[in-house]
C-alpha positions as CSV (number, residue, x, y, z in Angstrom):
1,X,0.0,0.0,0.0
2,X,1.1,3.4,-0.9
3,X,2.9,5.3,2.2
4,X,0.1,8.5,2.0
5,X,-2.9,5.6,1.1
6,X,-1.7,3.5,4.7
7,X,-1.0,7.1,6.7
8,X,-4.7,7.8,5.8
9,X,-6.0,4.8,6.6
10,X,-4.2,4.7,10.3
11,X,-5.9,8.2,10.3
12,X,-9.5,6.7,9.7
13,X,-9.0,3.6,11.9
14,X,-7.7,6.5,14.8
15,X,-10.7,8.1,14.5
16,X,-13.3,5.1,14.6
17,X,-11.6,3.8,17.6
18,X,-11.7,7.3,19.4
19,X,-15.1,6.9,18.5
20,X,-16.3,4.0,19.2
21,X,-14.4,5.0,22.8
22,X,-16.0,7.8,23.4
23,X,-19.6,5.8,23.4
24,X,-18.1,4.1,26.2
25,X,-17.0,7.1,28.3
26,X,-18.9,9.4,30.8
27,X,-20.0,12.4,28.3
28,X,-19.0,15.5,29.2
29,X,-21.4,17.1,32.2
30,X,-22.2,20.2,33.7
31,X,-21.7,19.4,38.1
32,X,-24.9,18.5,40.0
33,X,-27.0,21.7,41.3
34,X,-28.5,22.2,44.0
35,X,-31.2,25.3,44.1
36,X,-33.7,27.0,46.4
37,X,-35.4,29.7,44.0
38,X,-38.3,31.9,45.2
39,X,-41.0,34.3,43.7
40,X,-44.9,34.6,42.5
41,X,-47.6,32.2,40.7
42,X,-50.3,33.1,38.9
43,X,-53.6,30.9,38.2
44,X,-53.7,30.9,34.3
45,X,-57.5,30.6,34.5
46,X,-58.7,33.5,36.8
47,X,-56.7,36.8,38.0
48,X,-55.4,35.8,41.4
49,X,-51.9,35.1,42.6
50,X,-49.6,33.8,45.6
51,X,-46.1,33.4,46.9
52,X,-43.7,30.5,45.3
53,X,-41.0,28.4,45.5
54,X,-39.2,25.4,44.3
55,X,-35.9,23.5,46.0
56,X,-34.4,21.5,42.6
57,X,-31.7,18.9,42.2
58,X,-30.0,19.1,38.4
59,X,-27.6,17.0,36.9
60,X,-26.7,16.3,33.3
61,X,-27.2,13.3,31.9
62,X,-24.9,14.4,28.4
63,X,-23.8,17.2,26.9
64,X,-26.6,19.4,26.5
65,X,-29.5,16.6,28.0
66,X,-30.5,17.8,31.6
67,X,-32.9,15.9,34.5
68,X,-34.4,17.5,37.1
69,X,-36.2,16.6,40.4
70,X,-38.1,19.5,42.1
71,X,-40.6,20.1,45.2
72,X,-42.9,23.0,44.6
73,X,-45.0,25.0,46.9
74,X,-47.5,27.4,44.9
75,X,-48.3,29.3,48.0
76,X,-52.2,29.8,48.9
77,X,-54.0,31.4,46.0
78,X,-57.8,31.2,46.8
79,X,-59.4,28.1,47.5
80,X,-56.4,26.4,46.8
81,X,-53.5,25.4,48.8
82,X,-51.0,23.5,46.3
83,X,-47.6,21.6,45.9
84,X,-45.9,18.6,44.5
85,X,-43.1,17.0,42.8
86,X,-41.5,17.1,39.3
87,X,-39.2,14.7,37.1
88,X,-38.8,16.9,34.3
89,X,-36.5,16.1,31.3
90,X,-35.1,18.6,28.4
91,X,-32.2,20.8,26.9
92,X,-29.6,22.8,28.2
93,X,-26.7,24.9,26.6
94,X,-24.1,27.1,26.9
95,X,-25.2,31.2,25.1
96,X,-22.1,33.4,24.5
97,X,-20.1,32.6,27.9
98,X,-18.7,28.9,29.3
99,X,-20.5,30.6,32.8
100,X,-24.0,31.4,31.2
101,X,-26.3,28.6,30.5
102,X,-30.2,28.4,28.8
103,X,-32.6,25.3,29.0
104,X,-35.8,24.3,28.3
105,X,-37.1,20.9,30.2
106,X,-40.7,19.5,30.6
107,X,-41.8,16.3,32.4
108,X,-45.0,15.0,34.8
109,X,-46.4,17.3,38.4
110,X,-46.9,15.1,40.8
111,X,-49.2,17.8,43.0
112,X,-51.5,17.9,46.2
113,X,-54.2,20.6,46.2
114,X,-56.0,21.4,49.5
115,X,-59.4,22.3,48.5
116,X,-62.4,24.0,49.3
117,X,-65.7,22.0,48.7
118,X,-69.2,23.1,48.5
119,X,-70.2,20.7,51.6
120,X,-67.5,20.4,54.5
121,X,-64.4,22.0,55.2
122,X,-61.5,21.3,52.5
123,X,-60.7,18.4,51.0
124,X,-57.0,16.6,49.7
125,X,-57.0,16.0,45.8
126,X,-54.3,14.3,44.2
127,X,-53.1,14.0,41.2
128,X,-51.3,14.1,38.0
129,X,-50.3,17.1,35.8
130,X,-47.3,18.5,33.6
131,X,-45.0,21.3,33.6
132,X,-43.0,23.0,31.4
133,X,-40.1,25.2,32.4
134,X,-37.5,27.7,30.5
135,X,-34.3,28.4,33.2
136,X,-30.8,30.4,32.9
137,X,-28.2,30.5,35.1
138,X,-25.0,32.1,35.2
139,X,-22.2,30.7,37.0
140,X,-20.9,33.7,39.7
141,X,-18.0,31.9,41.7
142,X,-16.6,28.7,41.2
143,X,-19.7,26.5,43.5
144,X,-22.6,29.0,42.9
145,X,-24.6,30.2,40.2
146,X,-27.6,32.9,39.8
147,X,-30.9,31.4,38.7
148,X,-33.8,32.7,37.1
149,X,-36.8,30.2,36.0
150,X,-40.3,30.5,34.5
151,X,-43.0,27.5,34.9
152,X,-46.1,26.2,32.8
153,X,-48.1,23.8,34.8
154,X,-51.2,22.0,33.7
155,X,-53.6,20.2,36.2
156,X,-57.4,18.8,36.1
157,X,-60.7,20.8,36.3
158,X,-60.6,20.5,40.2
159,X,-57.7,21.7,40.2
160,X,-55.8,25.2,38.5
161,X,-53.0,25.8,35.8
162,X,-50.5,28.2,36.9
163,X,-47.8,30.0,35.4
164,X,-44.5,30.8,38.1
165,X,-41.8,33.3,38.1
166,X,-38.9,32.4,39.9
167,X,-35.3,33.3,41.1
168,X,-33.0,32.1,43.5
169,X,-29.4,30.8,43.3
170,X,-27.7,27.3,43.0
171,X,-25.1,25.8,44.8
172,X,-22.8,23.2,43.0
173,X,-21.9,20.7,45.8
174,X,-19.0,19.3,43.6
175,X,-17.3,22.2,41.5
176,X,-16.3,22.5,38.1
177,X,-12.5,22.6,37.3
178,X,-13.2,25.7,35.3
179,X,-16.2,28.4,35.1
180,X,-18.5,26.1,32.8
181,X,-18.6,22.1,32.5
182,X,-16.4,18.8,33.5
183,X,-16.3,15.3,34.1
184,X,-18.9,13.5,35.0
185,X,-17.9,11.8,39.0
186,X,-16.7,8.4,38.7
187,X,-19.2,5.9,39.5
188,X,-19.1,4.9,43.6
189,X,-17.2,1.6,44.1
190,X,-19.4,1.0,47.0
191,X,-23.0,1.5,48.7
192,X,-23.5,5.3,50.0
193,X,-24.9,3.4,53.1
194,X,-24.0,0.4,55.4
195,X,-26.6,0.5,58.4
196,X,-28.0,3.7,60.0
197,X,-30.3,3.9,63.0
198,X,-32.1,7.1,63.7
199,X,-34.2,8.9,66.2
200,X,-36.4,11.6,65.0
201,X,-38.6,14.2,66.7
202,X,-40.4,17.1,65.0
203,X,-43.9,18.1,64.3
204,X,-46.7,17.0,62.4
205,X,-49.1,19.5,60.0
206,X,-52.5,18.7,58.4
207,X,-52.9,19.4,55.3
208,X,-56.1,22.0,55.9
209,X,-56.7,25.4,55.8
210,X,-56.5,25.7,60.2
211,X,-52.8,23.8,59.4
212,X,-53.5,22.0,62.8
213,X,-49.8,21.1,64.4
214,X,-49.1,18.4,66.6
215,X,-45.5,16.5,68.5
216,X,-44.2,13.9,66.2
217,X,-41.7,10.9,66.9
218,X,-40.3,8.7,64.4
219,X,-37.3,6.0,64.5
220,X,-35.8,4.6,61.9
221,X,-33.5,1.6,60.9
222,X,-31.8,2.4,57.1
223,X,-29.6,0.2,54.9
224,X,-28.2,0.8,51.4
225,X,-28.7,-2.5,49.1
226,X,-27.1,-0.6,46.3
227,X,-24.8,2.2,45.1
228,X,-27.5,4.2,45.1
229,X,-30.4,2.8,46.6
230,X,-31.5,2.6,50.5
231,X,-34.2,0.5,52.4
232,X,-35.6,1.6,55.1
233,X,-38.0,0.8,57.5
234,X,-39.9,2.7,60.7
235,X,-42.0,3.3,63.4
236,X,-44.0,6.8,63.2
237,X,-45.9,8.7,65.8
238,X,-47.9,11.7,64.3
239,X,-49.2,13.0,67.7
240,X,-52.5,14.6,67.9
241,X,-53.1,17.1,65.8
242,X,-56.9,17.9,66.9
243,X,-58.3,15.7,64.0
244,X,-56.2,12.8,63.6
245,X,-54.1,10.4,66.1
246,X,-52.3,8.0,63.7
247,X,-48.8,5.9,64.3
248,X,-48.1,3.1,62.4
249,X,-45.3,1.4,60.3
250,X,-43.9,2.6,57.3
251,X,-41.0,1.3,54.8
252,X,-39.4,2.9,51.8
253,X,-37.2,2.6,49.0
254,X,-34.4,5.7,48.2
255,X,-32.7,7.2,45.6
256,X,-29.9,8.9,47.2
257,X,-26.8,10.6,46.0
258,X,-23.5,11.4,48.1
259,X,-21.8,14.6,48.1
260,X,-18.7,16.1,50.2
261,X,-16.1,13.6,50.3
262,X,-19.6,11.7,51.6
263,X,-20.3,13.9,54.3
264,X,-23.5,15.7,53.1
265,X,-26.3,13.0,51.2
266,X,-29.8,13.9,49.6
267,X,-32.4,11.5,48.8
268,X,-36.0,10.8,47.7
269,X,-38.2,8.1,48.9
270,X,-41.5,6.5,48.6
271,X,-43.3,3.8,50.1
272,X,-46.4,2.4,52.0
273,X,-47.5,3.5,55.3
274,X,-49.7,1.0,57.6
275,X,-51.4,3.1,60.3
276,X,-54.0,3.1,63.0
277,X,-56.2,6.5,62.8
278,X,-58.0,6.5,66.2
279,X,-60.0,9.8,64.8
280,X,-60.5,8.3,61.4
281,X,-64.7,7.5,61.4
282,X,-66.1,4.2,60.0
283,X,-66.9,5.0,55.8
284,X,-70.3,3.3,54.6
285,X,-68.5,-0.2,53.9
286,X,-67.6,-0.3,57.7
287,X,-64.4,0.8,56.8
288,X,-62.5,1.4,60.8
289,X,-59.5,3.0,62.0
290,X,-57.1,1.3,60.4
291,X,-55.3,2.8,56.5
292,X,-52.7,2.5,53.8
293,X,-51.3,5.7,52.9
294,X,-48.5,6.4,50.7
295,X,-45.4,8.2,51.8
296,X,-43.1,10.2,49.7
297,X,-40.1,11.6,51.4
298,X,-37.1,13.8,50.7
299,X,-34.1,13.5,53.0
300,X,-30.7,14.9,54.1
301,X,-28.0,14.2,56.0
302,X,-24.7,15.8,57.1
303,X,-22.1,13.3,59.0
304,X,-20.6,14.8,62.2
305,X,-18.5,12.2,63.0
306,X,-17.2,8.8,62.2
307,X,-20.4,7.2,63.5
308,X,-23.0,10.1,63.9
309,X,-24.8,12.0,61.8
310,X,-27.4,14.5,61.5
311,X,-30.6,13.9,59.5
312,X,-33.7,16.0,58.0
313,X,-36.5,14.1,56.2
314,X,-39.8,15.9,55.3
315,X,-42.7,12.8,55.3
316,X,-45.7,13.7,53.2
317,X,-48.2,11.5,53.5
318,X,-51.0,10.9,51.0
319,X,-54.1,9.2,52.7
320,X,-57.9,8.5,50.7
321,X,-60.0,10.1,53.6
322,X,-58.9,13.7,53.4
323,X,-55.9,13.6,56.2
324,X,-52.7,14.3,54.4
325,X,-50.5,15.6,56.4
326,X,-46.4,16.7,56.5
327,X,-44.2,15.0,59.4
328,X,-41.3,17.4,59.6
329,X,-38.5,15.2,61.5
330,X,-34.9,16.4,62.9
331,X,-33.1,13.1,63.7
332,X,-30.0,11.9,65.3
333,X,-28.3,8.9,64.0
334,X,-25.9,6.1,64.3
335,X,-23.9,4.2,61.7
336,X,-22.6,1.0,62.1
């Protein structure tokens, strides 16, 4: 073969093998974000408004493809006392500067609207929407970044679509080398958790318009059966909050993600909760005190030691009889 006709083809088989390697590499990733952005929400149907805000975890999943997990509180516009989770999925890119960033990303509401009803009190509706959301950011120092965000939501008739305006800043718990993207983290070799006991205390709040407040206690036993994944299961004692007294058993799986040189961790989880309501009055099919509720949970934790730690989890739970309530719980724990 000709000496330029074999240097071209060492060029050609150079260039499918980088490429074929870099199918198998991380991509390229902007850090995780963490973000706590506040501001205003507007019913799209009807002239009224309220307060907002939104806490979001970010990460890139490629070059320019960006998920993000949110809680959102739309404040109390009139007859309606709403919030929820997102899992929202879309674009992000860098405009004119390695330290300003655009995006677009849209994905499923997850939301619980307190209600009022023509005949009682209020009632708890959940259910399923979508949102849409445009964000910028601009990266100020080398772990935080200015935020600005507006958000399309879409619900059901009983509930309201709602347009939000938000700001706030980001934090980057593991920074960049430089002012825009790196690496992806190398995967973990190991699970984020071995075994964790905790003991929580905090307080209880129905989800009504009187907000009724009440002691809680909670302790927990948690162990990570993966990377990335915890189990957990607990004993929880909502108190008495005036129109519920309801303890019971709950267990849930975690999503959970460490950050810090694994001091600091966040986490989502779900699962079911089997509890006695000693308030809860018989339904028509002789239904008694005893329910299944579902409880969704964010969590996190900040070692202060070798074997302690520190932990914050904020239990929603989502009942069928109108007594949702949040279970905010400070704990202390033990690793072992």
């Amino acid at each position: 073969m000709p000496p330029m006709l074999a240097a071209r083809h060492s060029r050609v088989r150079r260039a499918i093998a980088a490429a074929a390697l870099a199918t198998c590499l991380p991509a390229s990733a902007a850090p995780q974000e963490l973000s706590g952005l506040a501001g205003v929400t507007w019913d799209a149907r009807m002239p009224r408004s309220s307060y907002a805000w939104q806490i979001e975890y970010a990460q890139e999943l490629g070059d320019h493809i960006l998920l993000a997990g949110s809680w959102l509180n739309e404040g109390h516009i009139e007859g309606h006392h709403r919030d929820g989770y997102t899992v929202q999925l879309g674009a992000r890119t860098s405009v004119g500067s390695p330290q300003l960033f655009i995006g677009v990303t849209g994905g499923v509401y997850r939301y619980f609207d307190t209600i009022d009803r023509p005949v009682g009190d209020y009632a708890n509706h959940h259910a399923w929407g979508t949102a849409l959301s445009g964000r910028a950011s601009y990266v100020v120092a080398r772990r935080l970044l200015l935020r600005v965000g507006v958000m399309r939501t879409w619900a059901d008739a009983r509930s309201i679509d709602s347009w939000m305006a938000l700001f706030g800043m980001g934090y980057r718990p593991q920074p960049p080398n430089g002012p825009g993207g790196r690496a992806r983290p190398a995967a973990r070799d190991a699970r984020t958790t071995d075994n964790e006991i905790t003991l929580f205390v905090g307080r209880t709040v129905v989800n009504s318009f009187s907000n009724e407040r009440s002691a809680a206690l909670a302790l927990e036993y948690r162990r990570g059966i993966g990377r990335y994944i915890d189990w957990s299961i607990a004993v929880i004692d909502e108190g008495d909050p005036a129109i519920i007294r309801r303890n019971g058993l709950v267990t849930q799986l975690w999503v959970i993600r460490s950050f810090l040189n694994d001091r600091m961790t966040l986490g989502l989880g779900a699962g079911p909760y089997l509890a006695i309501d000693e308030k809860r009055e018989p339904g028509p099919g002789g239904h008694g005190t005893g329910t299944v509720a579902e409880l969704v949970t964010p969590t996190v934790s900040w070692r202060i030691a070798r074997a302690f730690l520190l932990r914050f989890n904020w239990e929603r739970t989502i009942t069928s009889y109108d007594a949702d309530t949040d279970i905010f719980l400070f704990g202390l724990g033990y690793r072992f």
